[in-house]
Predicted model as a PDB file, atoms N, CA, C, CB and O in Angstrom, pLDDT in the B-factor column:
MODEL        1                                                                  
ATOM      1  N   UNK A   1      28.158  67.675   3.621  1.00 80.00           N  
ATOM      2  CA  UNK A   1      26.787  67.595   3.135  1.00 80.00           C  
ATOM      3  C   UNK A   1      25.999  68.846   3.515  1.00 80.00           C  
ATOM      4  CB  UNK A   1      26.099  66.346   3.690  1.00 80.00           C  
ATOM      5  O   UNK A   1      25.236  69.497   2.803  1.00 80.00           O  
ATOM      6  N   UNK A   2      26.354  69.050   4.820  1.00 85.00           N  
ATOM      7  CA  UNK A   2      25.476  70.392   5.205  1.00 85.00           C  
ATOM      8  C   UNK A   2      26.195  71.711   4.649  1.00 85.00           C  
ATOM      9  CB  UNK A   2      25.319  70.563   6.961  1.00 85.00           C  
ATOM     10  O   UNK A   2      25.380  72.628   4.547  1.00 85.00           O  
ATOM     11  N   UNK A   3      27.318  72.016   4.314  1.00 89.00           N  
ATOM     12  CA  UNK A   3      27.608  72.970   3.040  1.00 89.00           C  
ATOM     13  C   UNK A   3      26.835  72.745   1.619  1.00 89.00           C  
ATOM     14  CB  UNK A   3      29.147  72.819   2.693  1.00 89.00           C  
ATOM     15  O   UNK A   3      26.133  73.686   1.248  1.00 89.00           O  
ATOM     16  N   UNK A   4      26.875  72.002   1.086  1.00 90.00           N  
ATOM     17  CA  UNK A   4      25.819  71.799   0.065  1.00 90.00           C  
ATOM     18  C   UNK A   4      24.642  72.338   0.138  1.00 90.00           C  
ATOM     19  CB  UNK A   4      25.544  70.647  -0.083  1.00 90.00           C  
ATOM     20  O   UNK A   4      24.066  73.115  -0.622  1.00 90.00           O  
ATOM     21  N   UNK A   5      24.267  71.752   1.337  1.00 89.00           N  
ATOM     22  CA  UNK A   5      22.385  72.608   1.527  1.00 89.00           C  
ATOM     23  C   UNK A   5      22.623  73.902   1.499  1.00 89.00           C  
ATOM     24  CB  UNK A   5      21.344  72.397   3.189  1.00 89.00           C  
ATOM     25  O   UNK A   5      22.266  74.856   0.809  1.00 89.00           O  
ATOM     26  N   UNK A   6      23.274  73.729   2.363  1.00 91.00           N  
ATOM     27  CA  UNK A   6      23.667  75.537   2.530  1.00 91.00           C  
ATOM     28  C   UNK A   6      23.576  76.511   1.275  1.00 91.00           C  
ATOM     29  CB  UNK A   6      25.356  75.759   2.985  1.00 91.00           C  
ATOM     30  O   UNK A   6      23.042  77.614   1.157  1.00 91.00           O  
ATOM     31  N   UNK A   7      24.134  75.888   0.571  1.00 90.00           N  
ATOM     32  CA  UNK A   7      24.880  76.600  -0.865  1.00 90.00           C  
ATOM     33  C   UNK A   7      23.466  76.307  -1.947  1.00 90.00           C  
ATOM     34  CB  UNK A   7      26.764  75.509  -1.554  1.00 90.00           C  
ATOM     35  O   UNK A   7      23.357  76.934  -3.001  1.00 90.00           O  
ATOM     36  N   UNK A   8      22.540  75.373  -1.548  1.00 91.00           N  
ATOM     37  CA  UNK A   8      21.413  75.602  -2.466  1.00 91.00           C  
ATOM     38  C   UNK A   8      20.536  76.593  -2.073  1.00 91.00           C  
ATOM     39  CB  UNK A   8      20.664  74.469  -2.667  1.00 91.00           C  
ATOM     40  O   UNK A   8      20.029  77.405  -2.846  1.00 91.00           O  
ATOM     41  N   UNK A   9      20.341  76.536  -0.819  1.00 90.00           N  
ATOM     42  CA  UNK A   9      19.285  76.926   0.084  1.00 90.00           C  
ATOM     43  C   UNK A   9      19.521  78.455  -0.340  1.00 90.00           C  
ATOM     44  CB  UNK A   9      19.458  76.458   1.821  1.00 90.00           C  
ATOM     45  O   UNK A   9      18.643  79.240  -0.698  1.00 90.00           O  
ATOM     46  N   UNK A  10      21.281  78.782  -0.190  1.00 92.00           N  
ATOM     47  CA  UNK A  10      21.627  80.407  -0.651  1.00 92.00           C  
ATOM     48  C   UNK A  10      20.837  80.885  -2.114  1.00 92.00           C  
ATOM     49  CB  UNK A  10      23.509  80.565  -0.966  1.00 92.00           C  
ATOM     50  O   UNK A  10      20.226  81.929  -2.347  1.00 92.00           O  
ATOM     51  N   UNK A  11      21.108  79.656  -3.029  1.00 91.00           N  
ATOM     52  CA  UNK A  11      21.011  79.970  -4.457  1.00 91.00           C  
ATOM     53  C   UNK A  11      19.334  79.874  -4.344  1.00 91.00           C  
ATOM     54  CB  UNK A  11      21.923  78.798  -5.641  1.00 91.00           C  
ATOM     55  O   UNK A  11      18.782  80.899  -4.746  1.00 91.00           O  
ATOM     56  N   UNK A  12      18.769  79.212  -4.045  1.00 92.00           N  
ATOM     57  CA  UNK A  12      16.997  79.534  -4.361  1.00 92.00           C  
ATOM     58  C   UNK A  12      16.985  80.650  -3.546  1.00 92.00           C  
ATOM     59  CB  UNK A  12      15.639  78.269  -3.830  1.00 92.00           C  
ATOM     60  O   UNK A  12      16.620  81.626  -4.202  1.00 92.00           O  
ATOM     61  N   UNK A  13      17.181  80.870  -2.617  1.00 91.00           N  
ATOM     62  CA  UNK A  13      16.910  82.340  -1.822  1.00 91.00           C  
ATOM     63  C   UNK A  13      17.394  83.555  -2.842  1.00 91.00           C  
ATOM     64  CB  UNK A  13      17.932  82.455  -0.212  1.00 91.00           C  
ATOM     65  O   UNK A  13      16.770  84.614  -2.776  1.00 91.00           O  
ATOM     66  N   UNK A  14      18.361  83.447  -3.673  1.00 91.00           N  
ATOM     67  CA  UNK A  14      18.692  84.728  -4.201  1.00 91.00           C  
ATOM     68  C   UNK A  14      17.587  84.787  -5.524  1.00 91.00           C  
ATOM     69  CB  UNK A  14      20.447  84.829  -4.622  1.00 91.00           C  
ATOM     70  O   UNK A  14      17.106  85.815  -6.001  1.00 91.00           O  
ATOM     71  N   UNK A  15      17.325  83.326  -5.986  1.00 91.00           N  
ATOM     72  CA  UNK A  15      16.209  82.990  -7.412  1.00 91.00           C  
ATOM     73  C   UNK A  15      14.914  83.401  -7.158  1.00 91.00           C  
ATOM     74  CB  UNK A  15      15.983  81.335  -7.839  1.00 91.00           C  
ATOM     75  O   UNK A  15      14.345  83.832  -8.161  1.00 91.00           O  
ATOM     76  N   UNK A  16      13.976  83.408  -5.683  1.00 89.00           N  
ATOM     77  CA  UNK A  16      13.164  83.386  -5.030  1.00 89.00           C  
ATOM     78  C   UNK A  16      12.996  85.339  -5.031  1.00 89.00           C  
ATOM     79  CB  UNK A  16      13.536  82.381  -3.732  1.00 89.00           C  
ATOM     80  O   UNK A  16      12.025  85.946  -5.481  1.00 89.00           O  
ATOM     81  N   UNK A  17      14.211  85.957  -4.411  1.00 90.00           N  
ATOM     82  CA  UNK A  17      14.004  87.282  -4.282  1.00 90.00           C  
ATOM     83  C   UNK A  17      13.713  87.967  -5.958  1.00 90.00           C  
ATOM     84  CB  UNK A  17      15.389  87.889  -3.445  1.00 90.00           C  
ATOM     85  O   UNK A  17      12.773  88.708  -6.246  1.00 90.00           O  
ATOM     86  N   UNK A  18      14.608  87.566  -6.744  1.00 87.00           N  
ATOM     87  CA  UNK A  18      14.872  88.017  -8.117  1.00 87.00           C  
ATOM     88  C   UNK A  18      13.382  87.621  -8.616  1.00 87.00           C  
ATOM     89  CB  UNK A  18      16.276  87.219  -8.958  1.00 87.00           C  
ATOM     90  O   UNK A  18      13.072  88.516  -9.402  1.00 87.00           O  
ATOM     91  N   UNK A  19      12.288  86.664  -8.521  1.00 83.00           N  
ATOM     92  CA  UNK A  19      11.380  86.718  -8.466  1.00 83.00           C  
ATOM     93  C   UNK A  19      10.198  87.117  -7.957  1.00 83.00           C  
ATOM     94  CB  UNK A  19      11.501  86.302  -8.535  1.00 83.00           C  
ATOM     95  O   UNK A  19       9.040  87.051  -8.370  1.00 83.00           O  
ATOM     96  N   UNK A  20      10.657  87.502  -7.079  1.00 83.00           N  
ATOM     97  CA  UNK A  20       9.438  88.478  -6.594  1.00 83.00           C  
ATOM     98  C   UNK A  20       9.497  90.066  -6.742  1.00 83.00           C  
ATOM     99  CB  UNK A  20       9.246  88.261  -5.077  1.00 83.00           C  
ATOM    100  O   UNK A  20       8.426  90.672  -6.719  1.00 83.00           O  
ATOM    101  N   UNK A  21      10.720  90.793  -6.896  1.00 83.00           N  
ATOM    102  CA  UNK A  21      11.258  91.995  -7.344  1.00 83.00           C  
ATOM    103  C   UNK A  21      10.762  91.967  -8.587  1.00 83.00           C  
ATOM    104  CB  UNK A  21      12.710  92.175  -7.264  1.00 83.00           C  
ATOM    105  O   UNK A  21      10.270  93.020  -8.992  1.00 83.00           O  
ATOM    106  N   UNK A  22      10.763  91.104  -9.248  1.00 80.00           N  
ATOM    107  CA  UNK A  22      10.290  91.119 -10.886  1.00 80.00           C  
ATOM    108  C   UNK A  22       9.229  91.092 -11.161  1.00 80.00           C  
ATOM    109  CB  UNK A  22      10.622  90.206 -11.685  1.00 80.00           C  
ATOM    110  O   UNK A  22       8.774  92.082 -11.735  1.00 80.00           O  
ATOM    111  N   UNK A  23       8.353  89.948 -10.876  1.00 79.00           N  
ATOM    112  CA  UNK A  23       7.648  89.583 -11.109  1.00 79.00           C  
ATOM    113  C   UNK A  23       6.061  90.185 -10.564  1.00 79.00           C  
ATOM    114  CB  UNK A  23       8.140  88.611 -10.951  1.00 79.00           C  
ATOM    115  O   UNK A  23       5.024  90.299 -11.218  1.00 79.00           O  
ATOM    116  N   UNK A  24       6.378  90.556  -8.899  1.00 80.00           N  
ATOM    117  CA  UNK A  24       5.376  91.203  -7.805  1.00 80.00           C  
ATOM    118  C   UNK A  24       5.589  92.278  -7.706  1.00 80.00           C  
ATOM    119  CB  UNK A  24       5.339  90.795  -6.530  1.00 80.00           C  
ATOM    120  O   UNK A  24       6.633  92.707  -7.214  1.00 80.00           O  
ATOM    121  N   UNK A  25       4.277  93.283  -8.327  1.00 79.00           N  
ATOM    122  CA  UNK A  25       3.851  94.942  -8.501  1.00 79.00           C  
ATOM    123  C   UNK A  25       4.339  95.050  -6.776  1.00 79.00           C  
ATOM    124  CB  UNK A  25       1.668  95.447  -9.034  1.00 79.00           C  
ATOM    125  O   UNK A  25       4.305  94.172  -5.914  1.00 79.00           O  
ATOM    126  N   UNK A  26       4.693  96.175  -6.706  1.00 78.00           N  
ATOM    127  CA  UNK A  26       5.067  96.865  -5.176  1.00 78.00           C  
ATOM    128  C   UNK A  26       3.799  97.245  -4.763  1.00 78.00           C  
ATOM    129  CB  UNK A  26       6.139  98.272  -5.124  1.00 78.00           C  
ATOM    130  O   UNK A  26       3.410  96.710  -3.725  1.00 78.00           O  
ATOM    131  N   UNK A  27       3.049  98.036  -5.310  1.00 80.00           N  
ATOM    132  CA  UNK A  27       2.137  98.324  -4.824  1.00 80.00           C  
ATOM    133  C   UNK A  27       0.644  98.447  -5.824  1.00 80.00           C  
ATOM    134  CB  UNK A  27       2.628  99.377  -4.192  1.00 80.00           C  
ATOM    135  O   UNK A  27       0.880  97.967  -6.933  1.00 80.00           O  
ATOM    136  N   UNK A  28      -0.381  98.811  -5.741  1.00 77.00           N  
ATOM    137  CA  UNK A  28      -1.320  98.629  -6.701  1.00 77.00           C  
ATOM    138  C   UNK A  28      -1.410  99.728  -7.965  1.00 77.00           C  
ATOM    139  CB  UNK A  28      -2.552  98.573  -5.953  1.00 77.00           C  
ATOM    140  O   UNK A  28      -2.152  99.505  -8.922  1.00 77.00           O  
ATOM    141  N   UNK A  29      -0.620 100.883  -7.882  1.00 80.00           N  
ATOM    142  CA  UNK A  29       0.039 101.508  -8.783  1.00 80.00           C  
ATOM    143  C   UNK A  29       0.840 101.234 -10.389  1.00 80.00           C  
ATOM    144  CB  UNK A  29       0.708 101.814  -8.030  1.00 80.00           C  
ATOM    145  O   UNK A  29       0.705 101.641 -11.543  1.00 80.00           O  
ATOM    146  N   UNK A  30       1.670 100.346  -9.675  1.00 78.00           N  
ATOM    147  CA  UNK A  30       2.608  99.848 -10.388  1.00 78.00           C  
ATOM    148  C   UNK A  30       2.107  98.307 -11.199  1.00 78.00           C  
ATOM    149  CB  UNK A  30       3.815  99.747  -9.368  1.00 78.00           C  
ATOM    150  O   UNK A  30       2.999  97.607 -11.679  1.00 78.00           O  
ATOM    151  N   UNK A  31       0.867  97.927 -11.287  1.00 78.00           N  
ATOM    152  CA  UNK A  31       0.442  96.854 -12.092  1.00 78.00           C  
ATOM    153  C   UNK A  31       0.142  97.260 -13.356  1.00 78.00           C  
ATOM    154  CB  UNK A  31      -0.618  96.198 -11.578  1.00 78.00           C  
ATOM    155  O   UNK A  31      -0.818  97.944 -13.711  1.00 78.00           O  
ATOM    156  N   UNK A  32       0.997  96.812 -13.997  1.00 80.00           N  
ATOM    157  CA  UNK A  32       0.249  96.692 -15.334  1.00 80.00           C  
ATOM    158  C   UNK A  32      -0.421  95.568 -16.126  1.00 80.00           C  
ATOM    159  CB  UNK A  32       1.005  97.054 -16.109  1.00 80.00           C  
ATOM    160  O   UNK A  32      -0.516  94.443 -15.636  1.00 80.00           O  
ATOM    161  N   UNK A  33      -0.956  95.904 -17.527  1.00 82.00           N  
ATOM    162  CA  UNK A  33      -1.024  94.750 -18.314  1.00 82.00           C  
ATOM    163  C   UNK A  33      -0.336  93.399 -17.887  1.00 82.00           C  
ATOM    164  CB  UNK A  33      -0.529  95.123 -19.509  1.00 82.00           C  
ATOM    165  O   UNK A  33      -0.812  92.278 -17.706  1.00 82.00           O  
ATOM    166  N   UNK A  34       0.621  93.764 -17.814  1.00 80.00           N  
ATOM    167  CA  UNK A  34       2.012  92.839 -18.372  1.00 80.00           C  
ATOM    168  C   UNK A  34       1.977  91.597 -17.264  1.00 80.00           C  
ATOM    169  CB  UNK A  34       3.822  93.872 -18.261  1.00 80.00           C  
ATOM    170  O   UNK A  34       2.344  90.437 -17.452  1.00 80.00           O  
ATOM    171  N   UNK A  35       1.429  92.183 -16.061  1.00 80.00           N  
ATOM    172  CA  UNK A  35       1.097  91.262 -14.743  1.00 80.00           C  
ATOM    173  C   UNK A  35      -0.327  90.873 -14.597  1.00 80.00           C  
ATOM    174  CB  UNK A  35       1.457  92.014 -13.384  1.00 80.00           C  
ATOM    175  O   UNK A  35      -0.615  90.093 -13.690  1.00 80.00           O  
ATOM    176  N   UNK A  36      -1.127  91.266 -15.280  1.00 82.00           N  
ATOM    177  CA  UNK A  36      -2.641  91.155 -15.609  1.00 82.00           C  
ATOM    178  C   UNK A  36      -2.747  89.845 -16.378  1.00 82.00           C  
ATOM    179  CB  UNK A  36      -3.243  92.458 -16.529  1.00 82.00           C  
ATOM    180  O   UNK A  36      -3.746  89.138 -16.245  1.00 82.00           O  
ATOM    181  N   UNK A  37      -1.502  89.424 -17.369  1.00 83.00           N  
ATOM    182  CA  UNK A  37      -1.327  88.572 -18.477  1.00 83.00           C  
ATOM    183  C   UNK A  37      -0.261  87.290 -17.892  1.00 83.00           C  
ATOM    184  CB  UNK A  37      -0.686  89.529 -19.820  1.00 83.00           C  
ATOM    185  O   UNK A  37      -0.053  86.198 -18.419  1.00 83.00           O  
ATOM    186  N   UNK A  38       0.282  87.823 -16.690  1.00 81.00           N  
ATOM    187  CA  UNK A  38       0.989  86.480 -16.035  1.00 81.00           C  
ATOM    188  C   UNK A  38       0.155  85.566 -15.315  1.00 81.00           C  
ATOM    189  CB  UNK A  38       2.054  86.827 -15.024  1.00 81.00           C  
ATOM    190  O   UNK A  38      -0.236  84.417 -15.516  1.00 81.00           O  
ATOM    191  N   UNK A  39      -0.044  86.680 -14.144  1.00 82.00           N  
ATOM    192  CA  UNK A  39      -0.939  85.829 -12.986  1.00 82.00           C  
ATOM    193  C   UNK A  39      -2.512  85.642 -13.380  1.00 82.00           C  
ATOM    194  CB  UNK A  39      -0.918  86.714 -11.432  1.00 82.00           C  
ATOM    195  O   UNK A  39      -3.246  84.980 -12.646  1.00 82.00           O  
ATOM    196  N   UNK A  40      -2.958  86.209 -14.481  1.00 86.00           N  
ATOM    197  CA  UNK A  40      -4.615  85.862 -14.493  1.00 86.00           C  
ATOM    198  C   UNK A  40      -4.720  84.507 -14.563  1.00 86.00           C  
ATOM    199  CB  UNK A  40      -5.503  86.463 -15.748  1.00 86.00           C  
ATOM    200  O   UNK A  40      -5.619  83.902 -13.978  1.00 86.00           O  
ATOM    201  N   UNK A  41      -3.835  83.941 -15.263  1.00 88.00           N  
ATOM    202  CA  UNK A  41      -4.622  82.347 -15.702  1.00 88.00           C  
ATOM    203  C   UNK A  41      -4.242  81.672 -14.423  1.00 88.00           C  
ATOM    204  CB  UNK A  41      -3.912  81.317 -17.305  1.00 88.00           C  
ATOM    205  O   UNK A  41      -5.028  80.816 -14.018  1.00 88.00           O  
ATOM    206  N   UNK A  42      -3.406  81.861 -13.877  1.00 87.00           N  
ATOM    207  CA  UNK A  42      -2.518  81.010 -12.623  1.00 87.00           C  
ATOM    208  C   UNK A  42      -3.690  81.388 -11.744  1.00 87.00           C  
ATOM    209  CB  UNK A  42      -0.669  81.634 -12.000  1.00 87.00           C  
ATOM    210  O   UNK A  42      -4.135  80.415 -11.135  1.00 87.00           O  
ATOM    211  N   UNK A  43      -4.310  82.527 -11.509  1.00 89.00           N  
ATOM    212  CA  UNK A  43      -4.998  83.028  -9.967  1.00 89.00           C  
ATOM    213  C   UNK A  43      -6.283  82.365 -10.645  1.00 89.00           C  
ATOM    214  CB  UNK A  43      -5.092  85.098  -9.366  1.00 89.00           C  
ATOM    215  O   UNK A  43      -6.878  81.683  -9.811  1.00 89.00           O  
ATOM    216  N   UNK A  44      -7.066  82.350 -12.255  1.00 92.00           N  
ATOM    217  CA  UNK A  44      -8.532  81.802 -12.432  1.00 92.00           C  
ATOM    218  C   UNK A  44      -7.600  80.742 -12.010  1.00 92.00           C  
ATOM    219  CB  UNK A  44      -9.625  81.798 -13.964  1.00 92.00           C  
ATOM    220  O   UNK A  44      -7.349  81.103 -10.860  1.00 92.00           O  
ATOM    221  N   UNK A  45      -6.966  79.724 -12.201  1.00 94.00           N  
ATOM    222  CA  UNK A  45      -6.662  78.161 -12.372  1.00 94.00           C  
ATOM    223  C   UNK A  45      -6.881  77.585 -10.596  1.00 94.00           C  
ATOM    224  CB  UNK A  45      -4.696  77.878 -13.127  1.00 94.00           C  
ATOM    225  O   UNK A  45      -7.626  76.713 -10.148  1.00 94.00           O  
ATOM    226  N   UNK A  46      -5.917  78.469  -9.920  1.00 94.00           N  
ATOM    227  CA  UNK A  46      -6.304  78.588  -8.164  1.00 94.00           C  
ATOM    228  C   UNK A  46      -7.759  78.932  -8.299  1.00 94.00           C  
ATOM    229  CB  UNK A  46      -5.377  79.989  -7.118  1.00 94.00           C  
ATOM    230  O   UNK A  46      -8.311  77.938  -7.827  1.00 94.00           O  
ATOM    231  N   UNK A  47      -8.544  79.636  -8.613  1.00 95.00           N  
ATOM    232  CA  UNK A  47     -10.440  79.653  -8.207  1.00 95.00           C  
ATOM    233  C   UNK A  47     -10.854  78.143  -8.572  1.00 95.00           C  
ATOM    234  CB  UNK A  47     -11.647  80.979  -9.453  1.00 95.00           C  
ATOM    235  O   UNK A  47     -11.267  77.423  -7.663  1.00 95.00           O  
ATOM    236  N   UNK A  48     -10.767  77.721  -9.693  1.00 94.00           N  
ATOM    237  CA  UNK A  48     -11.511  77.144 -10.392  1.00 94.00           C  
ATOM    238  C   UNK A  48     -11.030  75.618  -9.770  1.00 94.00           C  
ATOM    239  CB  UNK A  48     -11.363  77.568 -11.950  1.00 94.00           C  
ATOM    240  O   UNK A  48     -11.735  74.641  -9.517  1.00 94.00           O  
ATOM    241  N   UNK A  49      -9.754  75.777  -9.644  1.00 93.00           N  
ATOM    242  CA  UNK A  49      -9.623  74.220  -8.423  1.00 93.00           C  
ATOM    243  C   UNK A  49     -10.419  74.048  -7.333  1.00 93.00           C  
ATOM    244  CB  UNK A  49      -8.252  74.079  -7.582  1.00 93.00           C  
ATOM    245  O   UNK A  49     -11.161  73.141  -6.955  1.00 93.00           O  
ATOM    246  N   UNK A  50      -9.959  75.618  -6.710  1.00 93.00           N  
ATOM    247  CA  UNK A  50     -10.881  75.981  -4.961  1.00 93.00           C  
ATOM    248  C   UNK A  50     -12.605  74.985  -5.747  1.00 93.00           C  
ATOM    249  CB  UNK A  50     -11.320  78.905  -4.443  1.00 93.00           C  
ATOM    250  O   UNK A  50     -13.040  73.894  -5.378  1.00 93.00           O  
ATOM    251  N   UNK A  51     -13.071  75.745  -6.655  1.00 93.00           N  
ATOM    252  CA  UNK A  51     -14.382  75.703  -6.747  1.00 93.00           C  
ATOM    253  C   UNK A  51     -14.596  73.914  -7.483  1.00 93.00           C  
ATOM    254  CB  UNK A  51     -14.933  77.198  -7.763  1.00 93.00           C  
ATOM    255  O   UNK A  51     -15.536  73.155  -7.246  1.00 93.00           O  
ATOM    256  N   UNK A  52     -13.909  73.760  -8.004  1.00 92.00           N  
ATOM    257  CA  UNK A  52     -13.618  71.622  -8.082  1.00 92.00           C  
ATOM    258  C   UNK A  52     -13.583  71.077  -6.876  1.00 92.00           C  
ATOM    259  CB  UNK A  52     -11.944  70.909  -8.729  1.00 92.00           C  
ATOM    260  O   UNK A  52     -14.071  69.953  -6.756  1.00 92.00           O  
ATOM    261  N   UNK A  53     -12.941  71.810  -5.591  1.00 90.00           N  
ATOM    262  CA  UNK A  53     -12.841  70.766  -4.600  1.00 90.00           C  
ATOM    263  C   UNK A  53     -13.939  71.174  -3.975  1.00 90.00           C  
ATOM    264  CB  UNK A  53     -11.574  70.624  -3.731  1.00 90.00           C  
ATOM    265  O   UNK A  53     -14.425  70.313  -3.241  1.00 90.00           O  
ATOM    266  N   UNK A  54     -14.659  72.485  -4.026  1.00 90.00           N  
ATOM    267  CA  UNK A  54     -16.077  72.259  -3.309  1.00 90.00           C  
ATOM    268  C   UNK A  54     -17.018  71.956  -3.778  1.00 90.00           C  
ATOM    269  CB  UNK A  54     -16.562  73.075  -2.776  1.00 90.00           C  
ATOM    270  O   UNK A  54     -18.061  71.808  -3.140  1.00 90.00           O  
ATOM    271  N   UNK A  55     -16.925  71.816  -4.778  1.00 89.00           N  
ATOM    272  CA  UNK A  55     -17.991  70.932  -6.172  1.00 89.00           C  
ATOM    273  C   UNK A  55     -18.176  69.571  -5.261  1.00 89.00           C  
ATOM    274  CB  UNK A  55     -16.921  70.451  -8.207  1.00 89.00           C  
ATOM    275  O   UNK A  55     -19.233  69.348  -4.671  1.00 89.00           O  
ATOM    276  N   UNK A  56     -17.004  68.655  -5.205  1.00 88.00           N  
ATOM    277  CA  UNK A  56     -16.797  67.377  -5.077  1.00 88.00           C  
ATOM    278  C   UNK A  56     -16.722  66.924  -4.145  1.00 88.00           C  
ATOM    279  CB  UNK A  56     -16.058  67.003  -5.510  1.00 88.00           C  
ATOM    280  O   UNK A  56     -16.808  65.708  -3.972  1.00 88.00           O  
ATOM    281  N   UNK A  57     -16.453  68.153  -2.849  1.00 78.00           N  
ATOM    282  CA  UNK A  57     -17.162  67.812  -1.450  1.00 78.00           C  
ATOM    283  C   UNK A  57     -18.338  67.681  -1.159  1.00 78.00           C  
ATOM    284  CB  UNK A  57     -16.977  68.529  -0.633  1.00 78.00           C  
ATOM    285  O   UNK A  57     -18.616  67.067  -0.129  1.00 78.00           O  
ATOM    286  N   UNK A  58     -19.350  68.212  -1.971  1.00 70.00           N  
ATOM    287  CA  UNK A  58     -20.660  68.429  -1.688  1.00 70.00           C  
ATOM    288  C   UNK A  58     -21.097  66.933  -1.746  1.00 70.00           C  
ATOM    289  CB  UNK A  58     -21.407  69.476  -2.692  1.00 70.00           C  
ATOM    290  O   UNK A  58     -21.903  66.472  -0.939  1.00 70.00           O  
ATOM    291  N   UNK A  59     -20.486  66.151  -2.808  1.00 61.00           N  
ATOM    292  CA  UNK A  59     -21.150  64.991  -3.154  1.00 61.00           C  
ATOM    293  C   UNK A  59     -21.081  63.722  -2.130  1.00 61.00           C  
ATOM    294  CB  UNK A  59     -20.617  64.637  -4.442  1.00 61.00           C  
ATOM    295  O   UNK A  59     -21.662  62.673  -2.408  1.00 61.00           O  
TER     296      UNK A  59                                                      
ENDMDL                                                                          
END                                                                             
């Protein structure tokens, strides 16, 4: 059983790197469009929750 984990734990770790090499500008240079058009809606969607749950604390 604990080979199994093992052997997933390997495989998201290699899915995990291949995603962030890809996906995450190295430095602020290297952003383009193309990452402007991934993460915008994901990073407004993170504000706009933040700003729902302090909406609804207030009350």
């Amino acid at each position: 059983m604990s080979a199994i984990v093992t052997e997933l734990l390997a495989g998201l770790g290699a899915i995990w790197s291949w995603i962030v090499t890809t996906f995450v500008p190295a430095n602020a240079s290297s952003v383009t469009l193309v990452h402007f058009a991934m993460w915008g809606g994901t990073i407004m969607g993170f504000v706009g929750g933040l700003f729902g749950l302090l909406r609804r604390g207030r009350r």
